[in-house]
C-alpha positions as CSV (number, residue, x, y, z in Angstrom):
1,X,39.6,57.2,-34.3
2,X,39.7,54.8,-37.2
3,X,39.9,50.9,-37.2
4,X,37.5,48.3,-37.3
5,X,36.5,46.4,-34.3
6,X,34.3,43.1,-33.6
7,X,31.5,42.6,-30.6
8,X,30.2,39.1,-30.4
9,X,27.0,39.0,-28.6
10,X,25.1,36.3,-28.4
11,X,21.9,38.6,-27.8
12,X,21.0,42.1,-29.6
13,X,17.8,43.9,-30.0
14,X,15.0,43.6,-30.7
15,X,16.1,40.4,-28.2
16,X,15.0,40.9,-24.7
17,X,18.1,39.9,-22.2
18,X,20.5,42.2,-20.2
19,X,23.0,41.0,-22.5
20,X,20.9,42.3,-25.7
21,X,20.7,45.9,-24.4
22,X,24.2,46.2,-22.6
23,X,25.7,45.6,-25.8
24,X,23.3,48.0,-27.8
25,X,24.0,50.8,-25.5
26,X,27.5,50.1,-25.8
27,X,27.4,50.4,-29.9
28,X,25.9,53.3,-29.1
29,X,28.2,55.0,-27.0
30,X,31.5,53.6,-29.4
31,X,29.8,55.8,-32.0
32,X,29.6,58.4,-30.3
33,X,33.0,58.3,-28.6
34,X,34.5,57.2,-32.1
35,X,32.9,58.2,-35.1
36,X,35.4,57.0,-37.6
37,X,35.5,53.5,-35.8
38,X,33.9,50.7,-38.0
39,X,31.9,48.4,-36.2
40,X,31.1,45.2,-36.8
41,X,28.4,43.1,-34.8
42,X,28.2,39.2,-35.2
43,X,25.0,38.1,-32.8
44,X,22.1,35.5,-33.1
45,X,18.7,36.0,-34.3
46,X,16.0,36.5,-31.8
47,X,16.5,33.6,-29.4
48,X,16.2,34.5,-26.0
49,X,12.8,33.2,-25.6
50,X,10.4,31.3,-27.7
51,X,7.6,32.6,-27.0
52,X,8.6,36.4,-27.7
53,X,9.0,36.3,-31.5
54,X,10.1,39.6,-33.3
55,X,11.1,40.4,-36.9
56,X,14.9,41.0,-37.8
57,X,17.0,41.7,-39.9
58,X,20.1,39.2,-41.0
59,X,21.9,42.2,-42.5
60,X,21.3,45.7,-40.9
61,X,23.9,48.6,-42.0
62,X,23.9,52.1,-40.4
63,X,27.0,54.2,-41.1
64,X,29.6,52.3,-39.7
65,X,27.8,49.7,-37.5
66,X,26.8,46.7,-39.7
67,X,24.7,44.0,-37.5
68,X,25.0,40.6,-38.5
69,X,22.2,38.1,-36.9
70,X,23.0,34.1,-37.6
71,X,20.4,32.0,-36.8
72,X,20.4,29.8,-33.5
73,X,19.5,25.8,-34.2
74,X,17.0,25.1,-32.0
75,X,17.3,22.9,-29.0
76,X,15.2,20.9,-26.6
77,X,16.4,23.1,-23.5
78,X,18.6,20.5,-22.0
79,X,22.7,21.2,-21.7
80,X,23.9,18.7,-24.1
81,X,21.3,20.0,-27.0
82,X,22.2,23.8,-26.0
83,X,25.5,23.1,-26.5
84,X,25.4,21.3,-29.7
85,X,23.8,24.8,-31.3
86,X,25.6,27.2,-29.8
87,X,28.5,25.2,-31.5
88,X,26.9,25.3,-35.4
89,X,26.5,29.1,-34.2
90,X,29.5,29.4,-33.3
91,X,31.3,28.1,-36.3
92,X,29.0,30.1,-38.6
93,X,30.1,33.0,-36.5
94,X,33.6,32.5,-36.6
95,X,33.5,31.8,-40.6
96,X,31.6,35.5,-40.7
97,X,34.1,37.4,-38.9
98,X,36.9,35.7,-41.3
99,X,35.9,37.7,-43.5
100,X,37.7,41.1,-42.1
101,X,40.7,41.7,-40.7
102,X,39.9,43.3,-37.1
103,X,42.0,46.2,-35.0
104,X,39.9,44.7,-31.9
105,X,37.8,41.6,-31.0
106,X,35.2,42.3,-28.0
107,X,33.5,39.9,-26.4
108,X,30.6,39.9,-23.8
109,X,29.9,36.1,-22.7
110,X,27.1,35.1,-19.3
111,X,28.1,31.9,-20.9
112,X,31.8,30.5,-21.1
113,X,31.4,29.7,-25.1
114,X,31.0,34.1,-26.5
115,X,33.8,34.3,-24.8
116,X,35.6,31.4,-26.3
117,X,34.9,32.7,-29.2
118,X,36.0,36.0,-28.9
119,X,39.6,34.1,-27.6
120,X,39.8,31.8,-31.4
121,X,38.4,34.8,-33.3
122,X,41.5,37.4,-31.9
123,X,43.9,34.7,-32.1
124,X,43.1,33.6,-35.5
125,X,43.1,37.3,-36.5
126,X,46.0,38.8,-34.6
127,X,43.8,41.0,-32.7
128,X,43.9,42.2,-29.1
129,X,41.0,40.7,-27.0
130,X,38.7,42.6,-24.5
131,X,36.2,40.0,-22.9
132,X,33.1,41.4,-20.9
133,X,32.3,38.7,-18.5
134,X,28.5,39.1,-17.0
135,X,28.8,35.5,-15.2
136,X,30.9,32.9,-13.7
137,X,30.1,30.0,-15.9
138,X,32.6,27.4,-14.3
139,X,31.6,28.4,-10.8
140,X,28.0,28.3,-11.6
141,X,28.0,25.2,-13.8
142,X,29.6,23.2,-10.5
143,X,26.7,24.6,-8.3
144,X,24.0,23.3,-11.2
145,X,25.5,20.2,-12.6
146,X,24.7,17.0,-10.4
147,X,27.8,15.9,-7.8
148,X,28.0,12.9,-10.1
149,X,28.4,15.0,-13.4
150,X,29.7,17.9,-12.5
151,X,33.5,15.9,-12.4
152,X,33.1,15.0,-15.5
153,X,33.1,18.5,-17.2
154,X,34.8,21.1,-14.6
155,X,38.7,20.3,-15.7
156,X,37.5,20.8,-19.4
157,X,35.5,23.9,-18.4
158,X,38.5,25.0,-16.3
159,X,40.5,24.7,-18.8
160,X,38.6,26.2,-21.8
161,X,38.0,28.8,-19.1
162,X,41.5,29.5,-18.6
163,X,42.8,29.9,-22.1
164,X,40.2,32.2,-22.9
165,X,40.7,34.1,-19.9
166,X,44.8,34.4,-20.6
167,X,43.7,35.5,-24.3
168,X,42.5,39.3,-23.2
169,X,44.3,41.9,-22.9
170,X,41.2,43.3,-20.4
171,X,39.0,41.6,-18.3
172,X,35.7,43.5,-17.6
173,X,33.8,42.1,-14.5
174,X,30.2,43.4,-14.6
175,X,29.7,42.5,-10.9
176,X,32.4,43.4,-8.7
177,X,31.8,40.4,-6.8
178,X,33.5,38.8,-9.4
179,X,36.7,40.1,-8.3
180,X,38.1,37.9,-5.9
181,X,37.3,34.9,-8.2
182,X,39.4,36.4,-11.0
183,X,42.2,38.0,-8.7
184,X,43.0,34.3,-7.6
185,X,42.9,32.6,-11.1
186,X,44.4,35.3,-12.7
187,X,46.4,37.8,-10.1
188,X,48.2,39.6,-13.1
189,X,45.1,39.8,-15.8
190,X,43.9,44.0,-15.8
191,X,40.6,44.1,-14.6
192,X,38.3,47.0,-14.9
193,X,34.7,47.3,-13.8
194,X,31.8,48.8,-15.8
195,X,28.6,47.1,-14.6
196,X,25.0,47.2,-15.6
197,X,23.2,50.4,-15.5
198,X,19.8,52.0,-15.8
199,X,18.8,52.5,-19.7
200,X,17.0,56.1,-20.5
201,X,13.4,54.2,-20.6
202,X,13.7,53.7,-16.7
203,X,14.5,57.1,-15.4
204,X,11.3,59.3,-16.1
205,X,10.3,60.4,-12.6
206,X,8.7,58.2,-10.3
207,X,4.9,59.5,-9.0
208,X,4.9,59.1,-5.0
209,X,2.1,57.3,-3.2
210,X,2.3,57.6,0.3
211,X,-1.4,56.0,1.3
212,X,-0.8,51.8,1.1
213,X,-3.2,50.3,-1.9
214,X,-6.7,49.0,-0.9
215,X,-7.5,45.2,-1.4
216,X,-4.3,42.9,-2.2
217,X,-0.8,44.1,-2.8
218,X,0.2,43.5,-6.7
219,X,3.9,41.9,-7.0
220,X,5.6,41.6,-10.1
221,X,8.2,39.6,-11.2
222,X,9.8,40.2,-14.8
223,X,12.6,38.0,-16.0
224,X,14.0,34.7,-16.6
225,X,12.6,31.6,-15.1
226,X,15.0,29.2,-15.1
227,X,17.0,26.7,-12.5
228,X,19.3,29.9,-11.7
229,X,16.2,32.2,-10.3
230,X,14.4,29.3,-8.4
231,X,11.4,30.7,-8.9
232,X,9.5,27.0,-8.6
233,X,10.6,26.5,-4.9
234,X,10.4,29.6,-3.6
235,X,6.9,31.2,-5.0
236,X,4.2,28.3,-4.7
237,X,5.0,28.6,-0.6
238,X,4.9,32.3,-0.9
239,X,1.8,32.9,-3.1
240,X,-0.4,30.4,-1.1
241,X,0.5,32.1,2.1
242,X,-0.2,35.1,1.0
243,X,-4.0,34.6,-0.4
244,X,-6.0,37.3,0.1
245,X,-3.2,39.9,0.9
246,X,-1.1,39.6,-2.7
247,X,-1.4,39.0,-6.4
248,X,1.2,38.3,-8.1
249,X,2.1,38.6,-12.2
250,X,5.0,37.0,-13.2
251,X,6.5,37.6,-16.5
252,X,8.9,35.6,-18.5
253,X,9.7,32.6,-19.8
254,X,12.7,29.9,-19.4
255,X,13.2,26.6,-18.8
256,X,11.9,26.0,-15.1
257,X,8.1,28.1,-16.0
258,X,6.6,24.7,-16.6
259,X,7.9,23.4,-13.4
260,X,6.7,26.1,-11.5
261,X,2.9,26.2,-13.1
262,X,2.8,22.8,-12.2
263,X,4.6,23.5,-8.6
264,X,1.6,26.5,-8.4
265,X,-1.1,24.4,-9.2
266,X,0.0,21.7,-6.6
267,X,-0.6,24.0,-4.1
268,X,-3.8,25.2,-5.0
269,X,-2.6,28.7,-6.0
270,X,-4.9,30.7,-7.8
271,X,-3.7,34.4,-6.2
272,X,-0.4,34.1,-9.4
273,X,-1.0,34.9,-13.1
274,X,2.1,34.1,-15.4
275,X,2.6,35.9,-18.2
276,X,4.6,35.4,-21.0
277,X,7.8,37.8,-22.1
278,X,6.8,41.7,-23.4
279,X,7.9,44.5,-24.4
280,X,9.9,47.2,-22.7
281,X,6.9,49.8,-23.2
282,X,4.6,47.4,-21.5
283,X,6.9,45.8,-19.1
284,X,7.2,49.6,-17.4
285,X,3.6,49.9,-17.4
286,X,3.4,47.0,-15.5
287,X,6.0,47.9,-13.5
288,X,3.9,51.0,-12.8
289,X,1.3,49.4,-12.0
290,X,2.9,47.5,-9.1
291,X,2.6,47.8,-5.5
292,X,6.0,45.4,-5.0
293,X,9.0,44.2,-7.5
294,X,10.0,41.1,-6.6
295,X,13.4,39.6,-7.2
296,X,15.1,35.9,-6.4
297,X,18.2,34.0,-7.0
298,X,18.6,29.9,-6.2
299,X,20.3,29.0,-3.4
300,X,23.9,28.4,-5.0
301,X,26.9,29.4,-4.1
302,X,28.3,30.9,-7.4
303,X,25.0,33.2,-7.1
304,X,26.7,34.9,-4.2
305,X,29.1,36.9,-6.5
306,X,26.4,37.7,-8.8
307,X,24.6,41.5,-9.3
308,X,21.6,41.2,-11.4
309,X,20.8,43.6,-14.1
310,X,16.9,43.6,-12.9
311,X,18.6,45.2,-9.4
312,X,19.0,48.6,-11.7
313,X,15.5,48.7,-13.6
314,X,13.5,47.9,-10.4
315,X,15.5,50.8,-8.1
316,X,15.5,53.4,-11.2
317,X,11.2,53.4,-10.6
318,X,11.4,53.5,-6.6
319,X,8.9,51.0,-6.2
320,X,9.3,48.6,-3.3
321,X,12.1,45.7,-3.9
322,X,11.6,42.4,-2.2
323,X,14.7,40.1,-2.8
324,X,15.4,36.8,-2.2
325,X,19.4,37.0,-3.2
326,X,22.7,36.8,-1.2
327,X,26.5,37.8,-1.1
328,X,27.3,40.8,-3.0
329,X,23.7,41.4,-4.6
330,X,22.0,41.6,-0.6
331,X,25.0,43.6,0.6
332,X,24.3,45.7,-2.2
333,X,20.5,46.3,-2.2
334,X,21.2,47.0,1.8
335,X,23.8,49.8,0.9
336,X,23.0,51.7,-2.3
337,X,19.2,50.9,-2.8
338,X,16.4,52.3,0.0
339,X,13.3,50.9,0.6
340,X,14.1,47.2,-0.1
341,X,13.7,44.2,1.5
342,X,16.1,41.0,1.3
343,X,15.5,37.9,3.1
344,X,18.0,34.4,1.7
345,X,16.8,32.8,-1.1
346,X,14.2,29.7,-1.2
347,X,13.7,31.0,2.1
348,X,9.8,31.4,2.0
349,X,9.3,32.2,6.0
350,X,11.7,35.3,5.9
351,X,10.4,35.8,2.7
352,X,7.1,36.7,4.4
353,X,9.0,38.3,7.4
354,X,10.6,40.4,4.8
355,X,7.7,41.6,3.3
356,X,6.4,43.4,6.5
357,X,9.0,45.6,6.5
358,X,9.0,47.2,3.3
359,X,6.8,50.9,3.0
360,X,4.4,50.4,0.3
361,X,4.9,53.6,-1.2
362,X,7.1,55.2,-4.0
363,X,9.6,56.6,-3.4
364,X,12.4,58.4,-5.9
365,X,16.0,57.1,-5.7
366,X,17.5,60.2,-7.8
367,X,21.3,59.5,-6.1
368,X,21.1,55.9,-7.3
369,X,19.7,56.6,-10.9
370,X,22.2,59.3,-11.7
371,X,25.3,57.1,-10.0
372,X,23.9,54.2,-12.2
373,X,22.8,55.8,-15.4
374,X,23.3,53.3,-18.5
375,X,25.0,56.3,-20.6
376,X,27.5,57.1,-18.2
377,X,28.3,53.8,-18.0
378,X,29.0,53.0,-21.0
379,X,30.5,55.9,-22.1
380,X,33.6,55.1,-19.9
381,X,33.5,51.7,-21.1
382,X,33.7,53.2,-24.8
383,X,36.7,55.2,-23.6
384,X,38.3,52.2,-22.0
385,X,37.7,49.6,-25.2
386,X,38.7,52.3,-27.9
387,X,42.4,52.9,-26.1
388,X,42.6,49.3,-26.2
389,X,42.6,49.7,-30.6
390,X,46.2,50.0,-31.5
391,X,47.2,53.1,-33.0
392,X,47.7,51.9,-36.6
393,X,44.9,50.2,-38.1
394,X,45.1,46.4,-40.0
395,X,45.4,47.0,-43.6
């Protein structure tokens, strides 16, 4: 198949986020589904966090996938100064992709403004849109933003939302919780549902233990650590009471980690060492490492609809999960995942409850991994994007 299609990314390796290596796996598998298809990659410059700083390329080539990574203005973390540089980015981006005519514009947006783009880039160009929406921005941003704000910016949200939205000709939803938020806004938009998955570095087997560990438990945390995780109101409660019987390494960066070292220190917690983002190859040995992978989600409402990528990576090694999450994500740890424990989030006294009932032992999840596996995944999602192309190219 021949053409030339566009993926707007906001993250791509070397960048550590799910978005980063859902949209790398998915290059992948367009190559190898369509060979003759030129690719085209417009993405940022590692951003995701700043204290995990890798080299990168502005210009890679290989074949017919040419990456190109635009810097990202820096900002002070805040919504106002976030949004004033995804905009210069934005613009930049959109002056980039002017520069070929595209068969098909894909986009895959956790915040409203990739896929925005994605909706001016294909309507500028004449191209058919296929958006891959990992989060419910509007819904979320009215559970984050103060009752006093939040007013203020939801009809322009909505609206921004819902022109972008009536833009595609496909709407992926990478959490079919998603659905019922979509079917109501947009009852006649196609929908089609390729979530996360499990990438080939998580699904080397799994060594059993069946005796528990001597001395404290070790927990591990690996991820974001912002407002939407809640990590500063749940773990400072959970860490002191659990002195003596846990130690817990958290790893990551975001914009509530100051927050919660100060929250930790407070309380007089000295059983938590927080470490800052790694690499996959260590990541998994720490992950190996563990006793317990620990997992939490604020308290909001829009979080309900939610399936977090880190659900995938933590089942694939049959460690232990302990989850503080609710709505789709509980329902389904409790149905697909065995051997992990989910108590509501922020809710540090079934936290503890919940931690007595997991086995602390390893134990393989071979259904789940093969049922979930990253390159299956994606290779249907290949299959689906590339009969979106139309069947003569743009000249």
């Amino acid at each position: 198949m021949t053409g030339r299609l566009l993926i707007l990314t906001l993250y791509y390796p070397p960048d550590l986020s799910a978005g980063a290596f859902r949209a790398s796996a998915l290059v992948q598998a367009l190559q190898e589904h369509s060979p003759g298809l030129a690719i085209d990659v417009i993405t940022s410059m590692p951003s995701r966090y700043q204290t995990f700083s890798v080299p990168a390329a502005e210009r890679e080539s290989d074949g017919m996938v040419t990456i190109r990574r635009l810097p990202l203005p820096p900002h002070r973390g805040d919504m106002r100064s976030q949004a004033l540089s995804y905009a210069r980015f934005a613009w930049r981006a959109a002056r980039v992709a002017s520069e070929h005519r595209y068969d098909l514009v894909f986009a895959t947006s956790s915040r409203l403004m990739t896929a925005t783009l994605g909706a001016w880039v294909s309507r500028r160009s004449g191209a058919p849109l296929y958006l891959d929406i990992r989060d419910l921005f509007v819904d979320t941003m009215n559970d984050v933003l103060s009752s006093r704000v939040a007013p203020l910016f939801r009809p322009v949200l909505s609206t921004m939302e819902r022109w972008t939205i009536r833009r595609a000709a496909n709407v992926n939803l990478v959490s079919p919780g998603f659905e019922s938020y979509f079917r109501r806004r947009y009852p006649h938009m196609p929908l089609s549902f390729f979530t996360n998955g499990i990438d080939d570095d998580f699904m080397k087997p799994v060594a059993t233990r069946s005796a528990k560990p001597d001395g404290p438990i070790t927990v591990v945390y690996a991820g974001n650590m912002g407002e939407g995780q809640g990590l500063h109101l749940i773990m400072p409660a959970v860490a002191a009471s659990l002195a003596g019987r846990a130690r817990f390494r958290l790893i990551g960066d975001g914009g509530r980690r100051a927050e919660l070292a100060e929250a930790l220190s407070v309380a007089g917690v000295t059983n938590v060492s927080m470490l800052p983002p790694m690499s996959r190859v260590d990541l998994i040995a720490e992950y190996q490492a563990a006793d317990v992978l620990f997992l939490h989600l604020n308290a909001y409402d829009a979080f309900t609809r939610v399936l977090p990528s880190k659900v995938f990576e933590y089942a694939a090694l049959g460690k232990p999960i302990w989850a503080g999450v609710a709505g789709f994500a509980a329902d389904f740890l409790r149905r697909e995942v065995s051997n992990a424990a989910v108590f509501p989030p922020c809710d540090a006294a079934a936290a503890l409850r919940a931690l007595d009932t997991l086995a602390l032992e390893s134990t393989p999840r071979e259904d789940f991994v093969r049922r979930y596996a990253r390159r299956d995944i994606m290779r249907r999602m290949a299959e689906d994007i590339a009969a979106h192309l139309p069947t003569e190219p743009n000249q």
